[in-house]
C-alpha positions, 0 to 999 in steps of 0.5 A: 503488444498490449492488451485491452480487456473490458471489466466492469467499471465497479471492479475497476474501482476496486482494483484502483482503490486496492492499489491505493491502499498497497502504496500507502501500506509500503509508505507507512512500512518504509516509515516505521523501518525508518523509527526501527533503525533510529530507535523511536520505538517504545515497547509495549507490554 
């Protein structure tokens, strides 16, 4: 059973644009595990 609940609609931007941000971390994480593996990755003093 689902439900519904009323929040403001400033906080429901908030949520959403959080929700953006957490996806394009967990895209840009998998990439640069991705360099890790295949050894593209310069150390930096």
């Amino acid at each position: 059973m689902e439900e519904t609940i009323c929040i403001p609609k400033s906080e429901y931007d908030k949520l959403r644009m959080q929700a953006d941000i957490d996806v394009d971390l967990l895209k840009q994480l998998a990439e640069s595990l991705k360099d890790v593996k295949e050894g593209r990755v310069r150390r930096v003093k």
